[in-house]
C-alpha positions in Angstrom: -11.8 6.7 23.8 -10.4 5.7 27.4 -6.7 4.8 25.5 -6.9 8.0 23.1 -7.6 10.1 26.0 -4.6 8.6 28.3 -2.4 8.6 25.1 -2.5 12.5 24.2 -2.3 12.9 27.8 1.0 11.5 27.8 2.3 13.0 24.8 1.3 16.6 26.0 3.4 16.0 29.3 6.2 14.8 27.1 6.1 17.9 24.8 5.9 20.3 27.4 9.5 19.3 28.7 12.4 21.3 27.5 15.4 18.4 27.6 15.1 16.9 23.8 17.2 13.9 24.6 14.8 12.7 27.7 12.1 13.7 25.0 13.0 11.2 22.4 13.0 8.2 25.0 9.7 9.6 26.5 8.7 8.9 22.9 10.5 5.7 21.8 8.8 4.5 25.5 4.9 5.9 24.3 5.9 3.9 20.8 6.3 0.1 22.8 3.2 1.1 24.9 0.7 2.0 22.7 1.7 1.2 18.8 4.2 -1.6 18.9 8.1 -1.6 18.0 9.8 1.1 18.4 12.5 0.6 15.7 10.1 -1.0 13.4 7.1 2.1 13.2 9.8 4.8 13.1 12.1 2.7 10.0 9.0 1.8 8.1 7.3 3.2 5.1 3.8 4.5 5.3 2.6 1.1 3.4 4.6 -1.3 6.1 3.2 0.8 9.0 -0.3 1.0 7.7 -0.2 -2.9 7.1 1.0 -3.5 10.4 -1.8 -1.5 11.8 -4.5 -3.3 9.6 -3.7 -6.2 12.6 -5.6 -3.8 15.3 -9.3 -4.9 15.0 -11.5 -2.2 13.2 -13.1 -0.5 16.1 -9.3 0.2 17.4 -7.4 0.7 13.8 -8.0 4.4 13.2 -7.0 5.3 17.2 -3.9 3.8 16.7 -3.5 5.4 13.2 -4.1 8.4 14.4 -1.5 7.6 18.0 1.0 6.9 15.3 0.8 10.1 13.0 0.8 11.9 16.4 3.9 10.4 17.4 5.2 10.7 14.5 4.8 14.5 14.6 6.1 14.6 17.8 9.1 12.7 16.8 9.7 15.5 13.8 10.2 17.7 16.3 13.5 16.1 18.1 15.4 15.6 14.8 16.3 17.5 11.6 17.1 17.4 7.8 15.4 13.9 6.2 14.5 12.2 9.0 12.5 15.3 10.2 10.9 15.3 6.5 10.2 11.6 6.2 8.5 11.7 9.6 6.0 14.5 8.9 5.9 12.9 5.5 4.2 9.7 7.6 2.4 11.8 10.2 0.8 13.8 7.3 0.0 10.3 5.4 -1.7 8.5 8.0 -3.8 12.1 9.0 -5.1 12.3 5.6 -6.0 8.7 5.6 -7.7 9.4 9.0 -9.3 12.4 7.2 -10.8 10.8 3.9 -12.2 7.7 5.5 -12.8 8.8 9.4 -16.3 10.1 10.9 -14.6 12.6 12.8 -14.0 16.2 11.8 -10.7 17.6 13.5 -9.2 21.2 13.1 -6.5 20.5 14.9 -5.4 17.7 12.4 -6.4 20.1 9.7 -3.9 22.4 11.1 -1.6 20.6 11.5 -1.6 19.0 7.9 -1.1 22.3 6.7 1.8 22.9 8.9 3.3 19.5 7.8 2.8 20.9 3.9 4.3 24.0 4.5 7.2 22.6 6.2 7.9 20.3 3.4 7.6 22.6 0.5 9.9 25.0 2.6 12.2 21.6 2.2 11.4 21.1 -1.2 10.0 17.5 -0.5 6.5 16.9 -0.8 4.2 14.3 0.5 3.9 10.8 -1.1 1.1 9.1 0.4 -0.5 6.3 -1.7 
């Protein structure tokens, strides 16, 4: 709970700041910290990323789940056009994983899955989680 806590910490003093170049290497740098490879989590497909997870040992896998759909939300945020849509696309993914097999109840996830489906129906894409 310690790591979630320090992580969303992080990421709410990164998306309070207004300069969205200095924002995206904020991110890239909360990626290496607290997920792994930068390059590799934001070029792979949901089922790469959610096998590379599947390394974390149980009692961490779903924190880091859920630190990766966050970033990746985040990260929708600083780009546009198909990038922007295949990142909520993975963000929304891993949350409704996070929703169907977590303990947790979230409204703010909720929310925000409903903001990622709007926003991709407004760009005629829809989700394709497995």
């Amino acid at each position: 709970m310690r790591l979630i806590r320090e992580f969303m910490a992080a990421l709410q003093l990164l998306l309070e700041g207004k300069d969205m170049e200095r924002r995206r290497e904020e991110l890239k740098k909360l990626y290496e910290q607290y997920i792994g490879p930068y390059v590799f989590y934001h070029n792979a497909t949901i089922d790469e990323a959610m096998r590379a997870l599947a390394s974390y040992d149980e009692s961490q896998r779903r924190e880091r789940m859920e630190m990766l759909a966050e970033l990746y939300y985040a990260e929708a945020d600083t780009v546009t056009g198909p990038d922007r849509n295949a990142l909520l696309d993975k963000a929304f993914c891993l949350f409704d994983f996070i929703e169907q097999h977590g303990k947790t109840f979230s409204m703010e996830r909720r929310y925000k899955m409903a903001l990622i489906e709007q926003s991709l129906k407004k760009g005629s894409s829809k989700t394709r989680c497995e």
